[in-house]
C-alpha positions, 0 to 999 in steps of 0.5 A: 862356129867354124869348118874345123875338123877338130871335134873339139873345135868345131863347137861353139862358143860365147864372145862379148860383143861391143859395137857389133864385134869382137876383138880377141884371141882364142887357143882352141883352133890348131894349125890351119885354115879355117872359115868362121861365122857367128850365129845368133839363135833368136830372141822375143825382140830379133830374128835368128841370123848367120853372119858372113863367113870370114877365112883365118889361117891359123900359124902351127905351133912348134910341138913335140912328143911327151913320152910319160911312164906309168908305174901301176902297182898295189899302192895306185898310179905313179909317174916313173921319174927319169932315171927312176925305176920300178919293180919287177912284176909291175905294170907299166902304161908308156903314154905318148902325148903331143903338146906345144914345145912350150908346154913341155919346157915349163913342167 
């Protein structure tokens, strides 16, 4: 679990203990800092139980905005390539999408 702020980090999910721990890493926590603890819900032969929670600073990542056009037309949707064009009378959807610098020099 985590104080995250993020709907979609706040939420749990499932790591394979060995001896009592885990060691790995994880891509769904954004820049910040943020406490974590795990939670154990019980079973027939041990009682529920909350862990300590442990402070971890996450370093943002370098990102920029992906800015995609959208040719909606008779024949469905299709991205507009750069340089591309489109018809007049079309309808167009500009879609501004933040991801990591990564991401955007690799498509």
């Amino acid at each position: 679990m985590t104080t995250s702020n993020q709907p979609n980090a706040q939420g749990q999910t499932n790591f394979a203990l060995s001896s009592g721990s885990f060691s790995g890493s994880v891509n769904f926590l954004p820049g910040g800092t943020y406490t974590i603890y795990g939670r154990y819900s019980g079973d027939t032969a041990n009682a529920a139980s909350t862990s300590t929670p442990v402070s971890v600073t996450v370093t943002p990542e370098s990102s920029a905005t992906a800015l995609e056009l959208i040719n909606e037309n008779s024949a469905g949707e299709t991205l507009v390539s750069s340089g591309g064009s489109i018809t007049y009378g079309d309808v167009i959807n500009l879609e501004a999408l933040p991801a990591p610098t990564a991401d955007l020099t690799s498509s």
